[in-house]
C-alpha positions in Angstrom: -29.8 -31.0 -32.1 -29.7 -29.5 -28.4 -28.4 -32.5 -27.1 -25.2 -32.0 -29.4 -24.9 -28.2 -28.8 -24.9 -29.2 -25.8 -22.7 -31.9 -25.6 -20.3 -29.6 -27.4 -20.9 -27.0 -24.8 -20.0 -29.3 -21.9 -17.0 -30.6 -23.5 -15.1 -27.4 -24.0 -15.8 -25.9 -20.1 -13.0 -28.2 -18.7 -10.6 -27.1 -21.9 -11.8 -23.3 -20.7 -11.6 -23.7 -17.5 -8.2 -25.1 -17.7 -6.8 -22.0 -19.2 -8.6 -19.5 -17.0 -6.4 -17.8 -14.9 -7.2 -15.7 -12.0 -5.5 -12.2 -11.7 -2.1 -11.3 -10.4 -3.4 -9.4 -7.5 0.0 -9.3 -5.9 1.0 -6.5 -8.5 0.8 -3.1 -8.7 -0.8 -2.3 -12.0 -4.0 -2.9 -13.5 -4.6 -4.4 -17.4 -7.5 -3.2 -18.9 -11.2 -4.4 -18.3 -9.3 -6.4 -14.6 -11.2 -6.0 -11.6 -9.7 -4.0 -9.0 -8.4 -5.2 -6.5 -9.0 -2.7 -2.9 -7.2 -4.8 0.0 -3.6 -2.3 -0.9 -5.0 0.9 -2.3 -4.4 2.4 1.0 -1.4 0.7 2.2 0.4 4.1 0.9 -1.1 6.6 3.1 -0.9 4.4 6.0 2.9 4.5 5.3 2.8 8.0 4.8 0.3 7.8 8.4 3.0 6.1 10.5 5.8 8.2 9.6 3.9 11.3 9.9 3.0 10.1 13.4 6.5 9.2 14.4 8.3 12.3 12.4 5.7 15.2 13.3 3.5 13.9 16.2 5.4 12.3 18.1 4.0 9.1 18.3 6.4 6.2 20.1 8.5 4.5 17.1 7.4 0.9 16.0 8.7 -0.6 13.3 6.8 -0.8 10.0 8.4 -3.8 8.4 6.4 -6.1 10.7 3.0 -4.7 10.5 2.6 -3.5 7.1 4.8 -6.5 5.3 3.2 -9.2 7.6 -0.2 -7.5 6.8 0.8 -8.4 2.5 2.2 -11.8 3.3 -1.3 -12.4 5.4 -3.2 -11.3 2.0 -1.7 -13.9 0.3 1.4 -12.0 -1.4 4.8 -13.2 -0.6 8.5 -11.9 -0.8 9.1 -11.2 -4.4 6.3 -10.2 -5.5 5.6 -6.9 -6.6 3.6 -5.9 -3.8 5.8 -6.5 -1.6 9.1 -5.3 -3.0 7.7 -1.9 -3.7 6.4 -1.6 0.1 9.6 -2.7 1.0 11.6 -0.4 -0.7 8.8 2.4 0.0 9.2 1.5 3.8 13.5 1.7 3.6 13.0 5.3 2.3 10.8 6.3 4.8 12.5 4.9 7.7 15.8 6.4 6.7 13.9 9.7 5.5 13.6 12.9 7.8 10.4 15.4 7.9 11.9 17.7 5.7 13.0 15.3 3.1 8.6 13.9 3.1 8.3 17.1 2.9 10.6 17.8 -0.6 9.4 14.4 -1.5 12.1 13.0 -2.0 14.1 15.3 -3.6 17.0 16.4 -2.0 17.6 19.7 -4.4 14.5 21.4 -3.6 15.1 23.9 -1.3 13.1 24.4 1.6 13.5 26.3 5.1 12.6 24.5 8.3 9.5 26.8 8.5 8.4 25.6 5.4 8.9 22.0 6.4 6.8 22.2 9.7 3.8 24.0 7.7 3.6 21.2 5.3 4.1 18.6 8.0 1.1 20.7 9.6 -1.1 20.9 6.6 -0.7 17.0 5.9 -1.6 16.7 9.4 -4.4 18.3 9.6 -5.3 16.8 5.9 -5.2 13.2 7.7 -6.9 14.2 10.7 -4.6 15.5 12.9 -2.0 14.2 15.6 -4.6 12.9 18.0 -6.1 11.0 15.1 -2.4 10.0 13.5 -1.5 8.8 17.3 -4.7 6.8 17.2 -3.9 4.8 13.9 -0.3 4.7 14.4 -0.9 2.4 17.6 -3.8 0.7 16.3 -4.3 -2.3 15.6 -3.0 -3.0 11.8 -6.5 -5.4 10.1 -6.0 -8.6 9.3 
């Protein structure tokens, strides 16, 4: 009797294994009861890091497309997917966006004095470290 269970048993793995498909992990959004997937849960506020750097401390420019598109393609997720069209696009708005427009984000109707751009610019600052710490991972190394 065991030795048809399994027999049986042995003979369907392949037929399931076949069918198994591993996650989508070049995507942005997460089906129920999928494992999360950590390696681009930051990759926002290391955008929002480098332009903050460049915009409100200073920092020397660099371009982002490099570092933080080579950094997806290096995890296995190339042009097209979704990954990487949303950093894209996400990177094209900040590179074309100034301080005060981060600091509306992103909309151009809310009305906001210079004073009240600076202050947020300093708050966010000061939320992610401040510009000594900003510098420091703006010109760091980006992991691979």
């Amino acid at each position: 009797m065991f030795r048809y269970l399994g027999a049986a048993i042995l003979t369907c793995v392949p037929l399931v294994a076949a069918n198994a498909a591993s996650p989508d992990f070049c995507r942005n959004r997460i089906e129920p009861n999928e494992p999360l997937e950590t390696r681009f849960m930051g990759i926002d506020y290391a955008l929002m890091i480098h332009v903050l750097a460049e915009k409100y401390c200073g920092a020397e420019p660099t371009p982002m497309r490099p570092r933080f598109l080579g950094y997806i393609q290096k995890q296995g997720c190339s042009p097209g997917t979704e990954i990487y069209s949303d950093v894209e696009e996400t990177i094209a708005k900040l590179e074309g966006a100034s301080l005060k427009l981060l600091a509306q984000n992103g909309d151009p109707d809310l009305p906001l004095s210079e004073r009240q751009v600076q202050d947020w610019a300093a708050n966010a600052a000061k939320e992610l470290g401040g510009c000594d710490a900003l510098k420091s991972v703006h010109d760091a190394e980006f992991p691979r």
